[in-house]
Jmol script that loads the backbone (N, CA, C; Angstrom):
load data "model"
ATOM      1  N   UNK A   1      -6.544  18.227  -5.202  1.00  0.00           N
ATOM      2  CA  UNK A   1      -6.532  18.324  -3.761  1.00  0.00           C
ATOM      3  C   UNK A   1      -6.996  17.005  -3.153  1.00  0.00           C
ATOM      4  N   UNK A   2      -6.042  16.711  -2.110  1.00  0.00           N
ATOM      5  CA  UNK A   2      -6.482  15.461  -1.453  1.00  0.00           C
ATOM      6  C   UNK A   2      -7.703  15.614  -0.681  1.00  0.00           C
ATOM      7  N   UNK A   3      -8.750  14.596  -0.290  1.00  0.00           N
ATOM      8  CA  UNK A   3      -9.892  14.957   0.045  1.00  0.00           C
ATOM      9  C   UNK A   3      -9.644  14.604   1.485  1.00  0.00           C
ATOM     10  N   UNK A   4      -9.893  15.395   2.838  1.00  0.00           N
ATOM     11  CA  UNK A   4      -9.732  14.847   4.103  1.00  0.00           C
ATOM     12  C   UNK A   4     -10.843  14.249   4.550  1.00  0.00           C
ATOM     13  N   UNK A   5     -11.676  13.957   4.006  1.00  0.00           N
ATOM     14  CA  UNK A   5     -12.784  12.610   4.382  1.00  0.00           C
ATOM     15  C   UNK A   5     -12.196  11.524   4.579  1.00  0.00           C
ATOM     16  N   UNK A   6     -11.435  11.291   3.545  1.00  0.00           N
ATOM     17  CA  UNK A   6     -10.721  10.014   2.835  1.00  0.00           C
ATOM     18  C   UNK A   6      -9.748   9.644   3.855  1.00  0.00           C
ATOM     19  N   UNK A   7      -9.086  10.539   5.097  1.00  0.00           N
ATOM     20  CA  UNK A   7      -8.240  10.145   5.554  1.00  0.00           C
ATOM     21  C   UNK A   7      -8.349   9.054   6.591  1.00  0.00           C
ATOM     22  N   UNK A   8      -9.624   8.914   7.131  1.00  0.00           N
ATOM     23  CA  UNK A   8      -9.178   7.801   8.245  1.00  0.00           C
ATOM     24  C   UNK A   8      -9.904   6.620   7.227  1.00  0.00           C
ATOM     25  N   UNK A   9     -10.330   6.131   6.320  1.00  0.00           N
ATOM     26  CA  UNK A   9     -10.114   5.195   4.887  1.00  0.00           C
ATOM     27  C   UNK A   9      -8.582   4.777   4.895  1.00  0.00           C
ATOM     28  N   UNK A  10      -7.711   6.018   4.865  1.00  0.00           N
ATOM     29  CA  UNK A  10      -6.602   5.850   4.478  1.00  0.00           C
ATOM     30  C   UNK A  10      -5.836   5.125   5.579  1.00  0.00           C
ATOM     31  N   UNK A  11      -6.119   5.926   6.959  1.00  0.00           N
ATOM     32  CA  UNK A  11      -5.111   5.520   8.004  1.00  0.00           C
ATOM     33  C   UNK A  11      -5.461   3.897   8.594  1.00  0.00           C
ATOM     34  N   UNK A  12      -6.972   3.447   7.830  1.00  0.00           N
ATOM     35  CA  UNK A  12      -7.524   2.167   7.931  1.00  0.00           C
ATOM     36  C   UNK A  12      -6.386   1.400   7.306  1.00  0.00           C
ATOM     37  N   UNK A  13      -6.653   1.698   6.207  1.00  0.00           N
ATOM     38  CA  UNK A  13      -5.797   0.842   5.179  1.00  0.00           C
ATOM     39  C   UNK A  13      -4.093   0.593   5.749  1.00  0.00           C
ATOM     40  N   UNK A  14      -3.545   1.536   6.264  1.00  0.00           N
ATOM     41  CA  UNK A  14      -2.270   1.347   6.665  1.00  0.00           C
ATOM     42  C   UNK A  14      -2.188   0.830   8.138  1.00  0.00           C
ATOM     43  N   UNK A  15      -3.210   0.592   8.826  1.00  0.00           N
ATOM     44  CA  UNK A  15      -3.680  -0.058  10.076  1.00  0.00           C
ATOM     45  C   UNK A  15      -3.137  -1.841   9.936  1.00  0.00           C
ATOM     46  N   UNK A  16      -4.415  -2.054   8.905  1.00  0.00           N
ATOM     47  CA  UNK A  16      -4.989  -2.885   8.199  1.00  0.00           C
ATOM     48  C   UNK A  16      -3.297  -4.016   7.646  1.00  0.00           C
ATOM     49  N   UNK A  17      -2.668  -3.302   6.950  1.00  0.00           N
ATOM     50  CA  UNK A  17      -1.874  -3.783   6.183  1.00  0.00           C
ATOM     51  C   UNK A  17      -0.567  -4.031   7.152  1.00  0.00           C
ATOM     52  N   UNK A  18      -0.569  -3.136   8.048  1.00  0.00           N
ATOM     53  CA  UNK A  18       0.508  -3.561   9.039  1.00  0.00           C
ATOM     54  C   UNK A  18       0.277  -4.665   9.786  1.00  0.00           C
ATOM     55  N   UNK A  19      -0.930  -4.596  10.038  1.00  0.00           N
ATOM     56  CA  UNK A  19      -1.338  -6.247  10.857  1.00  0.00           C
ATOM     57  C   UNK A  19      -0.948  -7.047  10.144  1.00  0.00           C
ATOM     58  N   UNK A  20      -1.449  -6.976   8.859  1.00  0.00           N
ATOM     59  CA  UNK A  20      -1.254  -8.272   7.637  1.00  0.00           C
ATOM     60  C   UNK A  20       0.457  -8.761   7.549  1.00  0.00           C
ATOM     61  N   UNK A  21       1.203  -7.539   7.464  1.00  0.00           N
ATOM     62  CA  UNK A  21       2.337  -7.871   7.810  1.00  0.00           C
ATOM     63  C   UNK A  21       2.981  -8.723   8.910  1.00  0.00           C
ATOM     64  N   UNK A  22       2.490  -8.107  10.149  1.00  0.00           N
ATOM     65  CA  UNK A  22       3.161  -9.066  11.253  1.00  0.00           C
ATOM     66  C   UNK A  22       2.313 -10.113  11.423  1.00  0.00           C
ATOM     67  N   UNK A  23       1.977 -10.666  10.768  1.00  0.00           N
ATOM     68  CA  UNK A  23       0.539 -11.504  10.757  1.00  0.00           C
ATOM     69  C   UNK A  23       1.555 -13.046   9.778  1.00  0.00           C
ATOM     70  N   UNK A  24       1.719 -11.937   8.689  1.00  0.00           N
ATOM     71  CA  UNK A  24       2.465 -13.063   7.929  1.00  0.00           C
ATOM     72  C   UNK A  24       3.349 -13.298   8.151  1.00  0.00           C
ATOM     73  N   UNK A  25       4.264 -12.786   9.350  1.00  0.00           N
ATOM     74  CA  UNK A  25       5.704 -12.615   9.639  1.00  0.00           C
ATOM     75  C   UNK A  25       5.947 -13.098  10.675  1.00  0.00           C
ATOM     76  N   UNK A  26       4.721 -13.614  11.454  1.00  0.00           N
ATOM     77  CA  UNK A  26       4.855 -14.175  12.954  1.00  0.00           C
ATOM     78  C   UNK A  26       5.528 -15.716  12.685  1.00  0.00           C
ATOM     79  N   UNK A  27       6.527 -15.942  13.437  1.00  0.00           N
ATOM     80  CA  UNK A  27       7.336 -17.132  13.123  1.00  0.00           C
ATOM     81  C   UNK A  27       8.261 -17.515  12.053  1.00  0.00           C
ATOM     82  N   UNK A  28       8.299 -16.609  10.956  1.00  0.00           N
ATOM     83  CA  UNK A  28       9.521 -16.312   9.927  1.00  0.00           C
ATOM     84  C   UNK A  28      10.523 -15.555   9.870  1.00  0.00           C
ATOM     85  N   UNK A  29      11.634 -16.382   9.543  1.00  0.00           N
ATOM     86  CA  UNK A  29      12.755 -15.316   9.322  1.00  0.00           C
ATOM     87  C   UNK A  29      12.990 -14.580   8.213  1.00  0.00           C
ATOM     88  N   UNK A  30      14.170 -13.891   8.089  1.00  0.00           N
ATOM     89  CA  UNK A  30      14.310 -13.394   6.876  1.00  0.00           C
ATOM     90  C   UNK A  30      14.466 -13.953   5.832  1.00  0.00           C
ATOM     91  N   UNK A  31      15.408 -15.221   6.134  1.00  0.00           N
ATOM     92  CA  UNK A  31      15.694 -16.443   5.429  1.00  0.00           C
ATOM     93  C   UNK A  31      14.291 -16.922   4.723  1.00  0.00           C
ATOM     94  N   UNK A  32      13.158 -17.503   5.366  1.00  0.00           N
ATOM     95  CA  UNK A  32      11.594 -17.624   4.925  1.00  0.00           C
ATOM     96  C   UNK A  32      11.369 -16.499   4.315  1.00  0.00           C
ATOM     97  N   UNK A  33      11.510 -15.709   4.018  1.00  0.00           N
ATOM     98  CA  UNK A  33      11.019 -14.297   3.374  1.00  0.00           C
ATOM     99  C   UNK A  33      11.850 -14.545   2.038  1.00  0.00           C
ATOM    100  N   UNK A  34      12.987 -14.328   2.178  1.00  0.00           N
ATOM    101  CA  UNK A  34      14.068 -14.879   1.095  1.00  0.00           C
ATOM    102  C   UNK A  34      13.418 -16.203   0.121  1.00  0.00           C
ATOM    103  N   UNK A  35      12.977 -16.837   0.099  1.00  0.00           N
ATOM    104  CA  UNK A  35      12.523 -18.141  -0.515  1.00  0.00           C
ATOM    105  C   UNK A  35      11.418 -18.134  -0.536  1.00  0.00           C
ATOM    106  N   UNK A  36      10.669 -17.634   0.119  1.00  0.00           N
ATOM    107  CA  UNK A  36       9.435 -17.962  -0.254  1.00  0.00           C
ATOM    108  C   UNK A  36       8.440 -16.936  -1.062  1.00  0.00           C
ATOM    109  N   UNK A  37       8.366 -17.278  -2.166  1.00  0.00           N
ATOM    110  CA  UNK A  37       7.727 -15.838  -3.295  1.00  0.00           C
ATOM    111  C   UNK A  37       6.577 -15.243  -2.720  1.00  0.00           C
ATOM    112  N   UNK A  38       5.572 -16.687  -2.350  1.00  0.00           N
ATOM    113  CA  UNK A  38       4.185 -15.985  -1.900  1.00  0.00           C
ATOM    114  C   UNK A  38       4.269 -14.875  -0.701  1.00  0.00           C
ATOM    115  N   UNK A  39       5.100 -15.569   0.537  1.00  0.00           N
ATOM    116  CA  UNK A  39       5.287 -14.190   1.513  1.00  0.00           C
ATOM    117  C   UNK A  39       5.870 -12.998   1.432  1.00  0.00           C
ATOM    118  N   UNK A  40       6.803 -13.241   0.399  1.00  0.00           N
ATOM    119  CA  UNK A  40       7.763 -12.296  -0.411  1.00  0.00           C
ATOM    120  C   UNK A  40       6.591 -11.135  -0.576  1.00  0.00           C
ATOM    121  N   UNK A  41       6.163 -11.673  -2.163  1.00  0.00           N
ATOM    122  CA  UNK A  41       4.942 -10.793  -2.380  1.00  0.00           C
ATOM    123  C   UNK A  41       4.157 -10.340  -1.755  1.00  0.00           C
ATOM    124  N   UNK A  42       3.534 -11.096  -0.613  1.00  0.00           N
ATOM    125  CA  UNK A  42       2.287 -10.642   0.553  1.00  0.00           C
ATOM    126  C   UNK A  42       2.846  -9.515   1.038  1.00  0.00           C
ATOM    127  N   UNK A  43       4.327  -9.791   1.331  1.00  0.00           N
ATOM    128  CA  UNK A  43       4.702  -8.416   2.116  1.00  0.00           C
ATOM    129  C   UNK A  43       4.767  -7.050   1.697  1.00  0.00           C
ATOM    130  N   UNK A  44       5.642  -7.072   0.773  1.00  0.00           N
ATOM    131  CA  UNK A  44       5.635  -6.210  -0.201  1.00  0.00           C
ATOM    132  C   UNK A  44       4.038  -5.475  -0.901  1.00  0.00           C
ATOM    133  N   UNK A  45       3.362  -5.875  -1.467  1.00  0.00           N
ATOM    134  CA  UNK A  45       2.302  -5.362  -1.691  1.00  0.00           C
ATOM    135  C   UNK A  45       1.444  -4.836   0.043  1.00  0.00           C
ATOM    136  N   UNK A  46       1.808  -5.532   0.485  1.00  0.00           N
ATOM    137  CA  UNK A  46       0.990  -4.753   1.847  1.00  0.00           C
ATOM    138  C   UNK A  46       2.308  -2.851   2.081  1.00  0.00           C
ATOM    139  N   UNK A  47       3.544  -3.668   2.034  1.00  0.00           N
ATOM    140  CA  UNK A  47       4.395  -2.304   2.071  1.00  0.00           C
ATOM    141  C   UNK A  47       3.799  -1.046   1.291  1.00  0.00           C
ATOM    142  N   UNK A  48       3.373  -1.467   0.128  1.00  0.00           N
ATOM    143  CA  UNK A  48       2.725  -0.652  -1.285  1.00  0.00           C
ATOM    144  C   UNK A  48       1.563   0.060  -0.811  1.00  0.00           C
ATOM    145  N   UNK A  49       0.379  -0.382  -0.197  1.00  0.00           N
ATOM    146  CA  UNK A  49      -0.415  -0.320   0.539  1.00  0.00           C
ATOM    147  C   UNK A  49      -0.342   0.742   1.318  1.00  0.00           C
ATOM    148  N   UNK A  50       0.624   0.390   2.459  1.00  0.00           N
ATOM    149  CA  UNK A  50       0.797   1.608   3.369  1.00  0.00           C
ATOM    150  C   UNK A  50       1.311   3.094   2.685  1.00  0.00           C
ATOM    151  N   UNK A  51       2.249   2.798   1.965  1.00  0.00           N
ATOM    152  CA  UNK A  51       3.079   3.967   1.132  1.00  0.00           C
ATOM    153  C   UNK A  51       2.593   4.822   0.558  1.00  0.00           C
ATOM    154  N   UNK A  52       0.968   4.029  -0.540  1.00  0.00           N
ATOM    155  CA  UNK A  52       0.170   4.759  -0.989  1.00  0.00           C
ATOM    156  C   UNK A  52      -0.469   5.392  -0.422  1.00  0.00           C
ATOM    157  N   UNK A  53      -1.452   4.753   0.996  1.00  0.00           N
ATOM    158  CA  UNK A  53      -2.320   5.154   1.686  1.00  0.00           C
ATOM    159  C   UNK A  53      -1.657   6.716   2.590  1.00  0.00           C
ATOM    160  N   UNK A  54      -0.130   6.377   3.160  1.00  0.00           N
ATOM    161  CA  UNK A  54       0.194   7.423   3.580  1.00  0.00           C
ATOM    162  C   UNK A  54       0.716   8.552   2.627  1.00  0.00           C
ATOM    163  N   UNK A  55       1.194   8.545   1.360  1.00  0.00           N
ATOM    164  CA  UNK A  55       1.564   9.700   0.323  1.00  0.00           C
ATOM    165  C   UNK A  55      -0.111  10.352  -0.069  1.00  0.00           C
ATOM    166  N   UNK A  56      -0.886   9.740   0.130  1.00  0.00           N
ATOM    167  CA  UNK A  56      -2.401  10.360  -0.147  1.00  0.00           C
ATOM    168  C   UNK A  56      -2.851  11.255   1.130  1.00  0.00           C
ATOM    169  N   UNK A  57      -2.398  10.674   2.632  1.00  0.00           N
ATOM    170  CA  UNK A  57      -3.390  11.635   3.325  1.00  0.00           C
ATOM    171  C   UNK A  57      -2.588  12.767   3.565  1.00  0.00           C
ATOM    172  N   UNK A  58      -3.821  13.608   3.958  1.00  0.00           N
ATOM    173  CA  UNK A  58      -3.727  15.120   3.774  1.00  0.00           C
ATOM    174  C   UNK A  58      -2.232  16.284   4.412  1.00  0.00           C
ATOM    175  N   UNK A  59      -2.250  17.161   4.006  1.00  0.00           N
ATOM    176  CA  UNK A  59      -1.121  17.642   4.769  1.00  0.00           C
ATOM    177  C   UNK A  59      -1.499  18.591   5.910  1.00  0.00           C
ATOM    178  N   UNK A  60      -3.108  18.677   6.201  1.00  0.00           N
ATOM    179  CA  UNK A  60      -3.411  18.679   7.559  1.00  0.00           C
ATOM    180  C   UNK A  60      -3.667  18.269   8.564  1.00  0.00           C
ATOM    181  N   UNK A  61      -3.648  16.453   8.051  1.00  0.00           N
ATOM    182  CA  UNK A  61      -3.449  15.174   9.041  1.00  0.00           C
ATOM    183  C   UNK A  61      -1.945  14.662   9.313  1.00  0.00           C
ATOM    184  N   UNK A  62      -0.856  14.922   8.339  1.00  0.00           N
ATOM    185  CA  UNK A  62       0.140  15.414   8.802  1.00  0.00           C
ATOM    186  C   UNK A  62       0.982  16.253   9.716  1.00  0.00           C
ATOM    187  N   UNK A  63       0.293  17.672   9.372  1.00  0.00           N
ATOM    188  CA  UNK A  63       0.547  18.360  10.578  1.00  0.00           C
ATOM    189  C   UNK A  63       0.041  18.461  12.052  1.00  0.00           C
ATOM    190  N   UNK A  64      -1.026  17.781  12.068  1.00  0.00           N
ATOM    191  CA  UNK A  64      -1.463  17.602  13.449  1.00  0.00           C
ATOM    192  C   UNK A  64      -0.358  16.091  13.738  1.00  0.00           C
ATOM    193  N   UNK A  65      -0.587  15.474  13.234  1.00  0.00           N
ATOM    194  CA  UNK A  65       0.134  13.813  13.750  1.00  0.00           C
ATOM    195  C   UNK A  65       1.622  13.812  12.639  1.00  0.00           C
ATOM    196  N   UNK A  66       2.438  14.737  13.709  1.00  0.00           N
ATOM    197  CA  UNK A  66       3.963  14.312  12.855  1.00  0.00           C
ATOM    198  C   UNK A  66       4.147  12.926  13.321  1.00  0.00           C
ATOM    199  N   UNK A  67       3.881  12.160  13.691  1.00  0.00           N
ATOM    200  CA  UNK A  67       4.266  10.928  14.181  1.00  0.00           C
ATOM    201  C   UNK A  67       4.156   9.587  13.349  1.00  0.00           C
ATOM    202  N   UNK A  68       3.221  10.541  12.043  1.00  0.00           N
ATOM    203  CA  UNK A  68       3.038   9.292  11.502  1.00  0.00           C
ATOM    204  C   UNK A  68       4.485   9.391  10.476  1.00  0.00           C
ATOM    205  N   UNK A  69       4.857   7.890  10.076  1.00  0.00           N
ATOM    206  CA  UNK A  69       6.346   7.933   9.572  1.00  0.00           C
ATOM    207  C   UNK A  69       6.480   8.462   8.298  1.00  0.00           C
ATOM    208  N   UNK A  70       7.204   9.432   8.514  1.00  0.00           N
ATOM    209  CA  UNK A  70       7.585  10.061   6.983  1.00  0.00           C
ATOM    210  C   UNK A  70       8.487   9.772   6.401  1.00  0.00           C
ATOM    211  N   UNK A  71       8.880   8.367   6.728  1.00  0.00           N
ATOM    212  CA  UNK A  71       9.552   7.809   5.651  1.00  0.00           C
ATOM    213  C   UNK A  71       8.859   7.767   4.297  1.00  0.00           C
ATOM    214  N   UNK A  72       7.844   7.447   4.666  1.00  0.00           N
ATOM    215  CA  UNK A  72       6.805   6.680   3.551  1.00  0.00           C
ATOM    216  C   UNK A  72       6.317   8.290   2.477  1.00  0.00           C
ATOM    217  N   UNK A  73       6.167   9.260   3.586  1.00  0.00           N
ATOM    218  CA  UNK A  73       5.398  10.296   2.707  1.00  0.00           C
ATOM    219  C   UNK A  73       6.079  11.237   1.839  1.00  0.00           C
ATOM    220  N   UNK A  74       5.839  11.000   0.740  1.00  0.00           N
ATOM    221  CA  UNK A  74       6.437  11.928  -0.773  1.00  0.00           C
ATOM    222  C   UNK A  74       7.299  10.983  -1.432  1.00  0.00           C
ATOM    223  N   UNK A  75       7.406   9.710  -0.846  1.00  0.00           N
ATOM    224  CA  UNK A  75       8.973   9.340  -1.269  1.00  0.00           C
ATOM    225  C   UNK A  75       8.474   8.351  -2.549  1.00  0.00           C
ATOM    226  N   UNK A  76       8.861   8.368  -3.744  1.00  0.00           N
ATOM    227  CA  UNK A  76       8.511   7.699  -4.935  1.00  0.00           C
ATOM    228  C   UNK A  76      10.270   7.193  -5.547  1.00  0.00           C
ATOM    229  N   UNK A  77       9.539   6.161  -5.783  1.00  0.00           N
ATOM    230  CA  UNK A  77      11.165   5.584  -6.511  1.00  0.00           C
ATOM    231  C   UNK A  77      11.410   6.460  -7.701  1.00  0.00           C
ATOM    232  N   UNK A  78      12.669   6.583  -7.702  1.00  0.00           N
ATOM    233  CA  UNK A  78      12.874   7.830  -9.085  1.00  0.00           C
ATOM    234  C   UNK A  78      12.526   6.774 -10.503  1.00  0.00           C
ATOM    235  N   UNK A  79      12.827   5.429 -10.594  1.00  0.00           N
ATOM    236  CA  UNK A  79      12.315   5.220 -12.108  1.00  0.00           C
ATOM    237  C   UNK A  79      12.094   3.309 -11.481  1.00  0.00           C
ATOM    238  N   UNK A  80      11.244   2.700 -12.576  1.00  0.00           N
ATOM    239  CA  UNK A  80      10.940   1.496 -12.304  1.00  0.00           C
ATOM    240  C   UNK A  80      12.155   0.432 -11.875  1.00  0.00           C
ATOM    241  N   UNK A  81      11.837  -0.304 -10.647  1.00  0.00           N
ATOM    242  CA  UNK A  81      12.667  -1.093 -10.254  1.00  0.00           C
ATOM    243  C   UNK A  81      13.736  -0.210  -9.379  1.00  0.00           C
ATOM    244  N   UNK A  82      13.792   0.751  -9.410  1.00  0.00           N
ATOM    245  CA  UNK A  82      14.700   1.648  -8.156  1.00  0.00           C
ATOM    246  C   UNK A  82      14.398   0.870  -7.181  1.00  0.00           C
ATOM    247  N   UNK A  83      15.721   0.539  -6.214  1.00  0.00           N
ATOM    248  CA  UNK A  83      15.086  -0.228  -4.663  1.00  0.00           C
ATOM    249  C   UNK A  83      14.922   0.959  -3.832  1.00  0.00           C
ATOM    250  N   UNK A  84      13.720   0.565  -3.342  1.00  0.00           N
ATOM    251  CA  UNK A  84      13.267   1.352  -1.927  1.00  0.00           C
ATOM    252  C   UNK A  84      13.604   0.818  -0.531  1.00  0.00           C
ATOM    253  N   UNK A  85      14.331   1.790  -0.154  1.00  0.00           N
ATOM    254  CA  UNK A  85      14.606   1.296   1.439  1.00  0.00           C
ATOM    255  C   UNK A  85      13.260   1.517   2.290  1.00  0.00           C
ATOM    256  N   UNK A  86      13.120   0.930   3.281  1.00  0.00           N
ATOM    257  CA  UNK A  86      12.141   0.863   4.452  1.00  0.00           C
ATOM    258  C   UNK A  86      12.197   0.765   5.982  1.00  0.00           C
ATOM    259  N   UNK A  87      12.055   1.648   6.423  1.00  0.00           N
ATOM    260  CA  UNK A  87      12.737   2.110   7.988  1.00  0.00           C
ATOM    261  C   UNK A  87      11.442   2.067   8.876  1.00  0.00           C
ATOM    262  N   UNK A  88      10.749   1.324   9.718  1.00  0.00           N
ATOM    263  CA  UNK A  88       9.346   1.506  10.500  1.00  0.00           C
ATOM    264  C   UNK A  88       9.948   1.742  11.703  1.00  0.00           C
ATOM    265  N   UNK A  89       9.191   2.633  12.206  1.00  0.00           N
ATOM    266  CA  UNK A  89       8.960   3.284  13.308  1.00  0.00           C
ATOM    267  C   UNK A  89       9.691   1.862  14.875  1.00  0.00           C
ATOM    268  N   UNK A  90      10.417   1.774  15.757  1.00  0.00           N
ATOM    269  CA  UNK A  90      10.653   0.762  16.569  1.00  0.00           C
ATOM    270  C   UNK A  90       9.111   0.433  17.594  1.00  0.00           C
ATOM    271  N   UNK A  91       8.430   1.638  17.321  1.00  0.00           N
ATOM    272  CA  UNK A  91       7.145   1.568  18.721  1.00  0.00           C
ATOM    273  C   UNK A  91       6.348   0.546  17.921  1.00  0.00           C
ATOM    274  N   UNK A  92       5.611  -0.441  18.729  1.00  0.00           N
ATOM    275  CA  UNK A  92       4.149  -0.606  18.072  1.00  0.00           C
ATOM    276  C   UNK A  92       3.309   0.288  16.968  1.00  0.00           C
ATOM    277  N   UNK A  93       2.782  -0.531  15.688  1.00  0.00           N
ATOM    278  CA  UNK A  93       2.091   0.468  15.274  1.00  0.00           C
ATOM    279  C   UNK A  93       0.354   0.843  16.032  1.00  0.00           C
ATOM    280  N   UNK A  94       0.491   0.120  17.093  1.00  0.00           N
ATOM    281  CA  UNK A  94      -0.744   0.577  17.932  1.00  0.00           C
ATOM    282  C   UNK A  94      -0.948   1.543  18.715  1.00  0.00           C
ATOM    283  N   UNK A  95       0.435   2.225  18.686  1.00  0.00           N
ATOM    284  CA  UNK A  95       0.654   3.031  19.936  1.00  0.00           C
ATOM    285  C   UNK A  95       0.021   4.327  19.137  1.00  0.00           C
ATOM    286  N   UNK A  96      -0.025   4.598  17.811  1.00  0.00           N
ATOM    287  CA  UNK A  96       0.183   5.703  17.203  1.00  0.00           C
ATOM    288  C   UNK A  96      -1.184   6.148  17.040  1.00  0.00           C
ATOM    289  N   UNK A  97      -2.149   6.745  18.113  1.00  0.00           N
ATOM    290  CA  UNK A  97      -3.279   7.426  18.043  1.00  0.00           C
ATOM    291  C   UNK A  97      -3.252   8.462  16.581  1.00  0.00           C
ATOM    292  N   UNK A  98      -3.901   8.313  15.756  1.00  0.00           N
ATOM    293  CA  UNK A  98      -3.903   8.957  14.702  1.00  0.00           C
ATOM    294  C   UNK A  98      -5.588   9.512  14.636  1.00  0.00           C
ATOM    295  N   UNK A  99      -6.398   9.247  15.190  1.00  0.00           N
ATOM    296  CA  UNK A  99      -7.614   9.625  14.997  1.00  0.00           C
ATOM    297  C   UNK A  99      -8.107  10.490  16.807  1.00  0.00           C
TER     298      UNK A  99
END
end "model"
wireframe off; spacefill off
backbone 0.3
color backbone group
């Protein structure tokens, strides 16, 4: 059982990692993303980040906040190296009162 203590830890972490994202992304294109390994990676592991943090919290912080994106929640690549698609929400992720 997931522990609901843990959840605003969790909704930190996917706070946290989305900044890091547009953080590293401010002034790059896709093209810069394309070539460059280190941002490559930065991004990606922050993606990992959120995915985990949201497949962990609870399914009664779910049901109060459908808003948070369920793209991310349950979805596991069926075997290593499967590509994962990634669809974020168009709003700010600031807008999304979760606590």
């Amino acid at each position: 059982m997931r522990d609901k203590l843990r959840d605003p830890l969790r909704l930190k972490h996917m706070l946290e990692s989305s900044r890091n994202i547009l953080n590293f992304m401010e002034g790059k294109t896709l093209e810069n993303l394309k070539n460059d390994k280190i941002l490559f990676y930065a991004v990606v592991k922050n993606i990992e980040i959120i995915g985990e943090a949201t497949y962990r919290i609870t399914s009664q912080l779910k049901g109060r906040h459908p808003e948070i994106p369920s793209v991310f929640v349950g979805r596991r690549p069926e075997s290593p190296g499967s590509p994962v698609a990634l669809i974020l929400p168009a709003s700010p992720i600031s807008s999304y009162p979760l606590l």
